[in-house]
C-alpha positions as CSV (number, residue, x, y, z in Angstrom):
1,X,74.7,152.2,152.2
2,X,74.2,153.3,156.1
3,X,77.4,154.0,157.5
4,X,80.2,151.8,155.3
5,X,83.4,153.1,154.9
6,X,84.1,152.2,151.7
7,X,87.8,153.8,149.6
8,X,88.4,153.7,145.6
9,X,91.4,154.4,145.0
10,X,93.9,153.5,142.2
11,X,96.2,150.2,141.5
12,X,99.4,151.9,142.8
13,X,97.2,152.9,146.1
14,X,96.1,149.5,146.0
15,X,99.2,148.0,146.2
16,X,100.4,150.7,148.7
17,X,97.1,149.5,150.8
18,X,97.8,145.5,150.6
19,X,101.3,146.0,151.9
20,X,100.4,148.3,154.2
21,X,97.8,145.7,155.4
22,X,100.5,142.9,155.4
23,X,98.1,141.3,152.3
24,X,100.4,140.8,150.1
25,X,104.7,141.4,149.3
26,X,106.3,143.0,146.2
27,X,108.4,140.9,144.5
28,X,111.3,142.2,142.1
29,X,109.6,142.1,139.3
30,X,107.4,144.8,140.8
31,X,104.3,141.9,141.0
32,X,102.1,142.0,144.4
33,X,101.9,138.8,145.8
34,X,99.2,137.5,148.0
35,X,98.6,133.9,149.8
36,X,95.0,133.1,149.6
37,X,95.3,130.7,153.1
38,X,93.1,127.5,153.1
39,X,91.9,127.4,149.7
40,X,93.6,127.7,146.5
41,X,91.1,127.2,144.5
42,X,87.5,127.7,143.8
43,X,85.0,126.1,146.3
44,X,82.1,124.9,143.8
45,X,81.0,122.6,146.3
46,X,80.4,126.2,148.3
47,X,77.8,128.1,145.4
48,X,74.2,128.7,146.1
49,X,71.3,130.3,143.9
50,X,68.4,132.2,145.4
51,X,65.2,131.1,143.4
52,X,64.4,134.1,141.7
53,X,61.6,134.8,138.7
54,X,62.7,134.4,135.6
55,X,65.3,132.5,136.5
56,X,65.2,128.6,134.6
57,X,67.9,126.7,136.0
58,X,66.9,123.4,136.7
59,X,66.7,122.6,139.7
60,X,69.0,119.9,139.9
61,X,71.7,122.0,138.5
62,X,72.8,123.8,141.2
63,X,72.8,124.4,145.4
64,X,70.0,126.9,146.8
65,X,69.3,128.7,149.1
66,X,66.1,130.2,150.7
67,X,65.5,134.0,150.7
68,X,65.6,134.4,154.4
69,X,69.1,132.6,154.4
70,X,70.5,135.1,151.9
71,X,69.0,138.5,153.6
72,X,70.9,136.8,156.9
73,X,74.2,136.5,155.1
74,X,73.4,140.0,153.4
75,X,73.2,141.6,156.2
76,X,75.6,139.8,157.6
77,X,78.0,140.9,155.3
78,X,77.1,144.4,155.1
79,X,77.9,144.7,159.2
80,X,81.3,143.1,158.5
81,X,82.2,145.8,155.9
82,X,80.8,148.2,157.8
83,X,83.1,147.3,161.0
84,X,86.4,147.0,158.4
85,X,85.6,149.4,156.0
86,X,85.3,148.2,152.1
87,X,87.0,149.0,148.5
88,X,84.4,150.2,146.2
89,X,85.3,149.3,142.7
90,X,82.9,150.2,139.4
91,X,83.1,148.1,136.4
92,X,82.0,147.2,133.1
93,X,81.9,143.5,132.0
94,X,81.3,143.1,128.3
95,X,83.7,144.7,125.9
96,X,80.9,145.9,123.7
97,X,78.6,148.9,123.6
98,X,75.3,147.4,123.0
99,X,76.2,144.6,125.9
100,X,77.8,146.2,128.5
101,X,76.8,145.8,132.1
102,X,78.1,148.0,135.4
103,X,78.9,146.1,137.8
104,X,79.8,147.3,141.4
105,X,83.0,145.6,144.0
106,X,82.9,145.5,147.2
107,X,85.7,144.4,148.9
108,X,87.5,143.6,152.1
109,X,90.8,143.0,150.4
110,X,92.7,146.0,148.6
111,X,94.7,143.5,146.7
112,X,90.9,141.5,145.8
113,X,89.9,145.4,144.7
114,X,93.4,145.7,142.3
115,X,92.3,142.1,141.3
116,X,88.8,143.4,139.3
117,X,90.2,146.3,138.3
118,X,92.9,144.4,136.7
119,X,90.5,141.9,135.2
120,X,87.4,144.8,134.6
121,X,86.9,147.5,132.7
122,X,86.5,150.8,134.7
123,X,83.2,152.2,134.7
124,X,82.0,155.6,135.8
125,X,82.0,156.0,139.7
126,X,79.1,156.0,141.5
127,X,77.2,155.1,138.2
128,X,73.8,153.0,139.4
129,X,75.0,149.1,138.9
130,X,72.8,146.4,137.4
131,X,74.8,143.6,139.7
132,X,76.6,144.1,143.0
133,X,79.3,141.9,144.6
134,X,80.4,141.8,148.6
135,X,83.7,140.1,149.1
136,X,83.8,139.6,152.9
137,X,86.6,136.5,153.2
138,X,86.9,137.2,156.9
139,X,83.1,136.0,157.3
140,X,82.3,132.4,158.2
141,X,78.7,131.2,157.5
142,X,77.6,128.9,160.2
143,X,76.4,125.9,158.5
144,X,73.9,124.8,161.4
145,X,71.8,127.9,161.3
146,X,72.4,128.8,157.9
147,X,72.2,125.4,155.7
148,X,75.3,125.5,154.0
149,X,77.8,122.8,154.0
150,X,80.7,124.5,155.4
151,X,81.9,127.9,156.6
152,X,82.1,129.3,153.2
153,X,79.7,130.9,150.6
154,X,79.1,132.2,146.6
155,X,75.9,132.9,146.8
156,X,74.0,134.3,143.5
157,X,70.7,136.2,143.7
158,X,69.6,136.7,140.0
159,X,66.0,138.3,141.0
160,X,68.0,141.0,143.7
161,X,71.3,140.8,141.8
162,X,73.9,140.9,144.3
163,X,76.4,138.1,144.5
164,X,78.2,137.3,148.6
165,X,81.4,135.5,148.8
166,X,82.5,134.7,152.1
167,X,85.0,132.5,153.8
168,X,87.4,132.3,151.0
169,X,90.2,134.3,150.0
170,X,91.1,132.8,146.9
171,X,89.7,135.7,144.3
172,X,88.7,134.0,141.4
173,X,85.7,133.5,143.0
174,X,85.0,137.2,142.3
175,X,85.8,137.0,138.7
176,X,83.9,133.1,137.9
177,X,80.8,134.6,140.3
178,X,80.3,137.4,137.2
179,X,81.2,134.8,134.4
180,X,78.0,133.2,136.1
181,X,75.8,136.4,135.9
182,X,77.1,136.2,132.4
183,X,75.6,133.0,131.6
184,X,72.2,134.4,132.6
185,X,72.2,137.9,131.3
186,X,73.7,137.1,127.7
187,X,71.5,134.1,126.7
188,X,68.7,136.4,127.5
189,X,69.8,138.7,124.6
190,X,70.4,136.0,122.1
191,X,74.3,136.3,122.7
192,X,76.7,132.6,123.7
193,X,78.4,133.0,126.8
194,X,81.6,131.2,126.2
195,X,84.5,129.6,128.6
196,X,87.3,130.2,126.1
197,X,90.0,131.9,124.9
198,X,90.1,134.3,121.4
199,X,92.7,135.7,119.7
200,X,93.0,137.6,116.4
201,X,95.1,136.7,113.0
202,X,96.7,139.5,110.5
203,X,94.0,138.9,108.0
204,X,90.9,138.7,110.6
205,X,90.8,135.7,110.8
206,X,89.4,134.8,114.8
207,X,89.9,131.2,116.9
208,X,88.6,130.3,119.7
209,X,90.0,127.8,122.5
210,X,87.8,126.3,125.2
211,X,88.4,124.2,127.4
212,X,88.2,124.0,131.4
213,X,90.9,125.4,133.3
214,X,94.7,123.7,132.9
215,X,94.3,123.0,129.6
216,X,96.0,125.7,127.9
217,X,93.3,128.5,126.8
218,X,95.5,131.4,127.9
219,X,98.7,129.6,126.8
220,X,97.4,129.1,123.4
221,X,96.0,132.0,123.2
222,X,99.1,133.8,123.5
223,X,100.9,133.6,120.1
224,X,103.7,135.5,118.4
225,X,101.9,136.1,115.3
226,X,98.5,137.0,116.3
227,X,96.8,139.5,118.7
228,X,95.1,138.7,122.2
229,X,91.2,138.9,122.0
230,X,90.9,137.5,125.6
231,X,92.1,134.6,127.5
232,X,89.1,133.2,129.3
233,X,85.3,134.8,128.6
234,X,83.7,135.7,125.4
235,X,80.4,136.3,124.2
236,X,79.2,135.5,120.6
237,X,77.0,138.1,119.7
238,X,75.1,138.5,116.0
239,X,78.5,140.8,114.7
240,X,80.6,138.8,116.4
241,X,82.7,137.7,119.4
242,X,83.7,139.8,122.4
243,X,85.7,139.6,125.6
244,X,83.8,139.6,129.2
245,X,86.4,140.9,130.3
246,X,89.8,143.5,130.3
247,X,92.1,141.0,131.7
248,X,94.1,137.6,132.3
249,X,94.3,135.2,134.4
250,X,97.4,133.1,133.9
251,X,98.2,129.8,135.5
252,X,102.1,130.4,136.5
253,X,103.2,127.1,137.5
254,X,106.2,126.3,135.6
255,X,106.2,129.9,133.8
256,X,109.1,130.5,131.7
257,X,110.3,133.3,129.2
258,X,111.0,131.3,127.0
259,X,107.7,129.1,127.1
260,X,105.6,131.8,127.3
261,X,107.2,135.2,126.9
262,X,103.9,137.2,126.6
263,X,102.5,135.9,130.0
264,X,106.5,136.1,131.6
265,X,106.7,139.7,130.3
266,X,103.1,140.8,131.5
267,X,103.7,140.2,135.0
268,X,105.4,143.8,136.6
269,X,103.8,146.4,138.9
270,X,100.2,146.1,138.6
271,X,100.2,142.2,138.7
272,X,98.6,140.4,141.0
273,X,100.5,136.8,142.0
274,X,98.5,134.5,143.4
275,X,100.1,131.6,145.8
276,X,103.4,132.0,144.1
277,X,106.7,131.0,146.0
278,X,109.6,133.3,146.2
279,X,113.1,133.6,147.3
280,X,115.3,135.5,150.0
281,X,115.6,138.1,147.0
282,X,112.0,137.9,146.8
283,X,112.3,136.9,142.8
284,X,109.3,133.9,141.8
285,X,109.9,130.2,142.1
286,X,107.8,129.8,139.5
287,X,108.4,126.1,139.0
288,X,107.9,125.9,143.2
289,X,104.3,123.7,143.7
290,X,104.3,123.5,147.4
291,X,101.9,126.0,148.0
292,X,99.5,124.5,145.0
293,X,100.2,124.0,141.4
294,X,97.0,126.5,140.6
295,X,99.3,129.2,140.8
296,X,97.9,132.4,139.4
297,X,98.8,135.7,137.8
298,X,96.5,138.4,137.0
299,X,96.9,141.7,134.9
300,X,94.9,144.0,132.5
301,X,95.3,143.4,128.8
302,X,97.8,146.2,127.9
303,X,100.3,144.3,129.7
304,X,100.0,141.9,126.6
305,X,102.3,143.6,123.8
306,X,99.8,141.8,121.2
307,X,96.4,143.1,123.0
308,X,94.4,144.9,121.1
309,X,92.6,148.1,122.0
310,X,89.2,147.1,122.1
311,X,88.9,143.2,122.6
312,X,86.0,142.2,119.7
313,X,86.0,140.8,116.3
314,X,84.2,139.2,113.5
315,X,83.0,136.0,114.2
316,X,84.6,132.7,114.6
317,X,87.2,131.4,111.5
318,X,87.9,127.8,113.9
319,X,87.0,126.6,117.3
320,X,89.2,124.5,119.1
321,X,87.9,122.1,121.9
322,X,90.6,121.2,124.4
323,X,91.1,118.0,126.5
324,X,94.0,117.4,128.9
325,X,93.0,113.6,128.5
326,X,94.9,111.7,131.7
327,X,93.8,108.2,130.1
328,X,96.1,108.2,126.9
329,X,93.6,107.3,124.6
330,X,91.6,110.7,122.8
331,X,94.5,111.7,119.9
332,X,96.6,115.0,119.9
333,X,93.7,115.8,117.4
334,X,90.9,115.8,116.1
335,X,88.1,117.0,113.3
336,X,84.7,116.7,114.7
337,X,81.5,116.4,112.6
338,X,79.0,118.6,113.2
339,X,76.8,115.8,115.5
340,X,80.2,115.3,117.3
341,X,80.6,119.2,118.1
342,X,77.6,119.2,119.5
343,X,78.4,115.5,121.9
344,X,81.5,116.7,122.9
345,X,80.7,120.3,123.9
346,X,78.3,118.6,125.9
347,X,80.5,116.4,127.6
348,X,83.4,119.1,128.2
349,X,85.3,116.5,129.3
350,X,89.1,116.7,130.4
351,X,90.9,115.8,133.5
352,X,90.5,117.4,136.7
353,X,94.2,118.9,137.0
354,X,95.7,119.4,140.7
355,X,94.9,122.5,142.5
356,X,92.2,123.8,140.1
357,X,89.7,122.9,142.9
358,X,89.9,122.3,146.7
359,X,91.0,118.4,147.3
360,X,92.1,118.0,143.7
361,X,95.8,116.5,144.0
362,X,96.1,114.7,141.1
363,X,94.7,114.7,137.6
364,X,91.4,112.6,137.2
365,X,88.7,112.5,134.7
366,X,85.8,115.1,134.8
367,X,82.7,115.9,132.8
368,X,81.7,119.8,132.5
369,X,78.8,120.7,130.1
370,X,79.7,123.2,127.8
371,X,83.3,123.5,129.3
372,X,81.7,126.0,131.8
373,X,79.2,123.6,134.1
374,X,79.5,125.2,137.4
375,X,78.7,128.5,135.7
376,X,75.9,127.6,133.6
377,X,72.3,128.9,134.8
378,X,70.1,127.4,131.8
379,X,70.3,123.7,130.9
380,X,73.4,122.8,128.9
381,X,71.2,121.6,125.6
382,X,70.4,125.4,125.4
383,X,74.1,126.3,125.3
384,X,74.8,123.4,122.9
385,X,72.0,124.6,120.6
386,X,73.1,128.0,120.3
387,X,76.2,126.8,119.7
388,X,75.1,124.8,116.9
389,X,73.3,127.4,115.1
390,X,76.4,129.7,114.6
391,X,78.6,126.4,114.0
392,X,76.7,126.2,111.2
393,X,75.4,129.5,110.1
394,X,79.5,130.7,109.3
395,X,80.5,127.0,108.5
396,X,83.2,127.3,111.2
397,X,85.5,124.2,112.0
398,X,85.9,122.6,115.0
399,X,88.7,120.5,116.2
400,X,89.9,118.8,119.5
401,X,93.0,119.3,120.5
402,X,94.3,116.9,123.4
403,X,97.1,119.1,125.5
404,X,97.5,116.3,127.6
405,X,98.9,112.7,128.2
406,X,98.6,111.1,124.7
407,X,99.6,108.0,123.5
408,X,99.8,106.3,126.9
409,X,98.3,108.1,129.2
410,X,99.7,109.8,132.4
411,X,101.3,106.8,134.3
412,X,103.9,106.3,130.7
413,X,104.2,109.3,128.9
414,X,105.2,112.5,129.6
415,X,101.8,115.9,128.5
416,X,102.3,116.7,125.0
417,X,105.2,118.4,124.5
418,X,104.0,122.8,124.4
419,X,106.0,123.3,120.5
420,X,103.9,120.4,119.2
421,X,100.4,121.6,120.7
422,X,101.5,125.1,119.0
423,X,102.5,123.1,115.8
424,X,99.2,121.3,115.3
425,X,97.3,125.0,116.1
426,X,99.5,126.6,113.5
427,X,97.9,123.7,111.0
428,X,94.3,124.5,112.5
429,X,94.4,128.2,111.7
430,X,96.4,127.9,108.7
431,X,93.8,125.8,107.0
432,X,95.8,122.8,107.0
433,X,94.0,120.7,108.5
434,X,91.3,120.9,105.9
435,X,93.2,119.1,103.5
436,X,94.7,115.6,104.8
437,X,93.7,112.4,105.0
438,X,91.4,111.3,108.1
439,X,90.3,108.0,109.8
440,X,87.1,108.4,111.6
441,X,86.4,106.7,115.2
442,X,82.8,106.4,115.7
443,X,83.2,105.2,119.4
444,X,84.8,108.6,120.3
445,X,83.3,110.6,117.8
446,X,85.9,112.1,115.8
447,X,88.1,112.0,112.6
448,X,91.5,111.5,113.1
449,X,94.4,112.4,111.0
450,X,96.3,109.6,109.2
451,X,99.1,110.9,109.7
452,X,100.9,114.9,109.8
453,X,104.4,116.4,109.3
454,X,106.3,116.7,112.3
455,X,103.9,115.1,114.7
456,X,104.9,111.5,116.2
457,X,102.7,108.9,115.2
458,X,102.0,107.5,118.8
459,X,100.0,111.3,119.3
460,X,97.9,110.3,116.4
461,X,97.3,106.7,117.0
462,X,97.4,106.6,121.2
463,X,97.5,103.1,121.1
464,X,101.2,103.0,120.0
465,X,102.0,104.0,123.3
466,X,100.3,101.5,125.4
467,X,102.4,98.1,126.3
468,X,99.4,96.1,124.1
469,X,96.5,96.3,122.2
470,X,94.4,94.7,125.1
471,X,95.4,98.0,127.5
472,X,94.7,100.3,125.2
473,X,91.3,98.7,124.2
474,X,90.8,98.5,128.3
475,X,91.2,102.4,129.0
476,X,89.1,103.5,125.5
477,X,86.2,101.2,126.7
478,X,86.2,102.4,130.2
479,X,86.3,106.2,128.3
480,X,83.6,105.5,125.5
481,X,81.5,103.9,128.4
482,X,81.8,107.6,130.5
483,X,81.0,109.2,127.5
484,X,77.9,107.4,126.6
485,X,77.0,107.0,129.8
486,X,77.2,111.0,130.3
487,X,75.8,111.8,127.3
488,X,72.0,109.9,128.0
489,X,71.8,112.5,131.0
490,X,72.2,115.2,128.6
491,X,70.6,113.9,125.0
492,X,66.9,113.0,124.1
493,X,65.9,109.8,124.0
494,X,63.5,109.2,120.6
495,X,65.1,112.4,118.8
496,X,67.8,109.6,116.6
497,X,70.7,110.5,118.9
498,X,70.3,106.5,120.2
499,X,70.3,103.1,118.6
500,X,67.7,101.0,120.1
501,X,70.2,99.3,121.6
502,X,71.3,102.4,123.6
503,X,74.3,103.2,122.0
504,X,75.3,106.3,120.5
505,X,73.8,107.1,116.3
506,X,77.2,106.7,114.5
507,X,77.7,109.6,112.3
508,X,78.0,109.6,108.5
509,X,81.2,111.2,108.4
């Protein structure tokens, strides 16, 4: 590539690099931690496709760009690497033979470089990549000549393959722009692209948690008596599931041994803290939100004691949908028919939780089509459909699990207490579940449990919580009127989805 500069070296010169640089500190527990300035979060207001054959996202779907504008910003960003030197990183995303992709890094930052390594698998130097990323945050793109909305940029090119990011230091840009390649690459081989979590039972058993950032995929994920798959990116290939990736990356805000020990204990020399407030002593304030609440850590797998050495297993034994409902009416949990898996993995909804996204202070209620909207490049009914198939081809169960404000909702309850959540997963993979009694809601398309051991009845039955029946009935109907209202952008009209009223089919539980 001309006359770029570009090192690849290993994490410990990395980290000797990024202080070096004044990038990042080293905090006593041996973690390097970086700011990432203005934004703290992911810019999806900022991400552009190139039109490219082959390439079927609806238009509608996403922000473009024209080819000229991208060869600009190409060069662009090949100049500024060129004038500051890069980090050359080679990776492998797929943990699986007959999937895996190289993948070549770029970047200006040696703490972004330690970032993918810790979150990819090494591949062989200088092997010939199928996709290439630049990471140039010190480049602005000037939204006058070059169209975009502000000064920064994610922009994806399927038909060249090469992925810019500019103007934004925040890094999981580099790891969600791949997730997106992902989305394009895998559905071409018949294989589900997943935004969830996996982890592994004694007897083989495999769950899977999605759910949109916040709501407790890695958390969940993390348990004492079963091994890490992955916390974040799967594929669902036809001998099973896989992990995207070779890493994690944690939310830290509020982080706790005694929470979360596996996440606590996998942050040491290696880790890479995002945004995370320290002392004098320079030990983590890990309850501090002052910087953002998106705090992040991010680390290979082997820093999980329950990782397992190659991230892939048999196919799906339960899938868990997660919510962190803000409104106080969806239930702690849920069965879903198989008509309601397919609704609610369309909707993805949750709330919005603060930090997750520039301008997002506050929780509020958000829609994401197969938990993964902003990295979707086919239309969502596709997802949903493959989905479906394998649903039902190994008779899986699905539930949702609400990990946020039931029974009242965020402005009178506290989020559902973490050792309750874990309860009612323990019941999930254990089979429980299966076997009591259910009351089925055909307005938000689930069957609810009567009643379970150990839970509180106002998490079963939200509208214990509220102060009357009226303001319970107030927040469901402004809910079930988001979900339909969502859901006829997304289903067929004339297919029986819709009474000819417009309302949803109810389904024969």
């Amino acid at each position: 590539m001309r006359s770029m500069r570009t090192q690849q070296l290993q994490p410990a010169q990395l980290v000797e690099e990024a202080i070096r640089r004044n990038e990042g500190v080293l905090l006593s527990n041996g973690a390097l931690c970086a700011e990432t300035g203005q934004f703290t979060g992911r810019s999806p207001k900022d991400k552009y496709f190139v039109s490219s054959p082959g390439f079927s996202a609806p238009p509608d779907m996403h922000r473009w760009l024209s080819e000229e504008v991208f060869e600009s910003l190409l060069q662009r960003a090949i100049l500024h690497l060129e004038n500051t030197g890069a980090y050359q990183f080679d990776a492998i995303v797929n943990q699986h033979p007959k999937y895996a992709v190289p993948i070549r890094f770029y970047t200006e930052f040696a703490w972004h470089n330690l970032f993918v390594q810790n979150l990819f698998l090494p591949g062989q130097p200088d092997a010939e990549p199928v996709y290439t990323v630049y990471g140039v945050p010190n480049m602005k793109a000037n939204p006058e000549s070059d169209g975009t909305q502000s000064s920064t940029f994610i922009v994806i090119h399927p038909g060249k393959r090469i992925v810019l990011i500019g103007g934004t230091e925040y890094a999981g840009e580099l790891k969600k722009s791949i997730f997106t390649l992902m989305h394009h690459d895998l559905v071409s081989r018949d294989v589900l692209p997943m935004h969830c979590s996996a982890s592994l039972g004694q007897h083989g058993d495999v769950a899977l948690f999605f759910g949109l950032s916040g709501t407790g995929k890695t958390t969940l994920s993390a348990h004492p008596e079963r091994s890490l798959i992955g916390d974040d990116e799967h594929g669902w290939g036809d001998d099973g599931v896989f992990n995207m990736e070779n890493g994690c990356y944690a939310k830290c805000i509020g982080l706790s041994e005694e929470k979360e020990p596996d996440i606590y204990r996998a942050i040491r020399f290696g880790t890479v803290l995002e945004n995370v407030v320290y002392d004098e002593y320079r030990h983590p304030l890990y309850h501090d939100d002052s910087k953002t609440e998106n705090t992040r850590a991010a680390y290979p797998l082997e820093f999980i004691e329950k990782s397992i050495p190659e991230p892939r297993a048999g196919h799906p034994s339960a899938i868990v949908f997660l919510s962190a409902d803000a409104t106080g009416v969806l239930p702690t949990v849920a069965r879903l028919q198989p008509e309601d898996v397919k609704r609610h993995f369309l909707l993805g909804y949750t709330s919005k939780l603060a930090g997750t996204e520039r301008g997002v202070t506050a929780p509020e209620p958000t829609f994401s089509a197969c938990f993964a909207a902003p990295f979707i490049t086919d239309s969502p009914s596709r997802y949903a459909q493959m989905l479906m198939e394998r649903v039902q081809q190994h008779q899986v169960p699905v539930y949702l699990l609400n990990t946020g404000w039931p029974g009242g909702g965020i402005a009178r309850t506290g989020r559902m207490p973490l050792v309750s959540t874990r309860a009612i997963v323990d019941m999930i993979l254990s089979g429980q579940l299966a076997n009591v009694e259910y009351r089925r809601d055909d307005d938000l398309m689930m069957d609810i449990p009567v009643a379970l051991d150990g839970i509180e009845s106002r998490y079963l039955h939200p509208e214990e919580g509220f102060t009357d029946s009226d303001a319970y009935m107030k927040e469901k109907t402004k809910l079930v009127q988001a979900f339909q209202s969502r859901l006829q952008t997304l289903l067929p009209k004339g297919t029986g989805e819709w009474t000819e009223t417009g309302q949803l089919a109810s389904i024969k539980a």
